[in-house]
C-alpha positions as CSV (number, residue, x, y, z in Angstrom):
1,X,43.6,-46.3,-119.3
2,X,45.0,-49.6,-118.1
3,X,44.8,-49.3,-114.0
4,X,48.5,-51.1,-113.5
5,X,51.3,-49.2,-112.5
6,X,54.2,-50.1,-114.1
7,X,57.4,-50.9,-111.8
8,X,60.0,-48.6,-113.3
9,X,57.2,-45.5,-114.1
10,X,55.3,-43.4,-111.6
11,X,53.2,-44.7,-108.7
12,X,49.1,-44.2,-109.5
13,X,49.0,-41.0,-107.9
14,X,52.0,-38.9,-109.3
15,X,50.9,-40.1,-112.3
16,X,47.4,-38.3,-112.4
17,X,48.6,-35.7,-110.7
18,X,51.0,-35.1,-113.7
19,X,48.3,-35.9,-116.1
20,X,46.4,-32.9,-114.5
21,X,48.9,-31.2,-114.7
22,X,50.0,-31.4,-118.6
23,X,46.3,-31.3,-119.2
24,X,46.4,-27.7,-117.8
25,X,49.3,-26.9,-119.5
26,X,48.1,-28.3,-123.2
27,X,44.5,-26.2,-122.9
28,X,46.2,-23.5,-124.0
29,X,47.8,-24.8,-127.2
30,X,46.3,-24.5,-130.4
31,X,45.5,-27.3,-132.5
32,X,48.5,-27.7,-134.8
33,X,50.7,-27.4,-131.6
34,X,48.6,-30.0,-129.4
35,X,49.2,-32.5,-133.0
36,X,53.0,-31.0,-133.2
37,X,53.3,-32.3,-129.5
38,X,51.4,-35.7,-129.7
39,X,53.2,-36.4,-132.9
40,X,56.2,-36.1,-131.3
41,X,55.7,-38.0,-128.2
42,X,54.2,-41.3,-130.7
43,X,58.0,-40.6,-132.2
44,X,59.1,-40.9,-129.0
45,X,57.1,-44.1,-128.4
46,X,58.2,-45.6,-131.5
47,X,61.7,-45.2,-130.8
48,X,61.2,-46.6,-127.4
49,X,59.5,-49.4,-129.1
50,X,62.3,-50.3,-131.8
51,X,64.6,-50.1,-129.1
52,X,63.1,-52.8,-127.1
53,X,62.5,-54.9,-130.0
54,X,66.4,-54.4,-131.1
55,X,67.8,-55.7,-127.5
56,X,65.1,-58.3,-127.3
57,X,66.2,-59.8,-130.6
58,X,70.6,-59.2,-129.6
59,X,69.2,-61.3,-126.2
60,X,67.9,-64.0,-128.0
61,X,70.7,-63.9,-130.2
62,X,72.8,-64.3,-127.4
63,X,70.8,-67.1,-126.0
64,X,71.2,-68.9,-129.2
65,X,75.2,-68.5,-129.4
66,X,75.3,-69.6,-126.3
67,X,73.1,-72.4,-126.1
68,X,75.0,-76.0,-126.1
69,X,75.4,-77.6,-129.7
């Protein structure tokens, strides 16, 4: 895993600590329920993902409008 902590997520250390933690908490899943549960969080991710790409591309838009002719 990349060793940079991002500014708007969790420092270094609450972040392994709640790796740990979900760690200890997926053990007990089986495997269709550990895929059920990473499939949902790469949803997640892609959501995120076309989010971010969406207002990047209405901020360059802007940028553009804006710009002098």
């Amino acid at each position: 895993m990349a060793q940079s902590v991002t500014t708007t997520g969790l420092s270094r250390a609450a972040f392994d600590d709640l790796k740990k933690t979900l760690t200890d908490l997926v053990e007990s899943l089986s495997d269709s329920q550990l895929l059920d549960l990473a499939d949902g969080i790469h949803e997640m991710l892609r959501q995120r993902r076309a989010l971010r790409h969406h207002h990047e591309q209405r901020m360059a838009e802007r940028a553009r409008g804006s710009a002098p002719i």
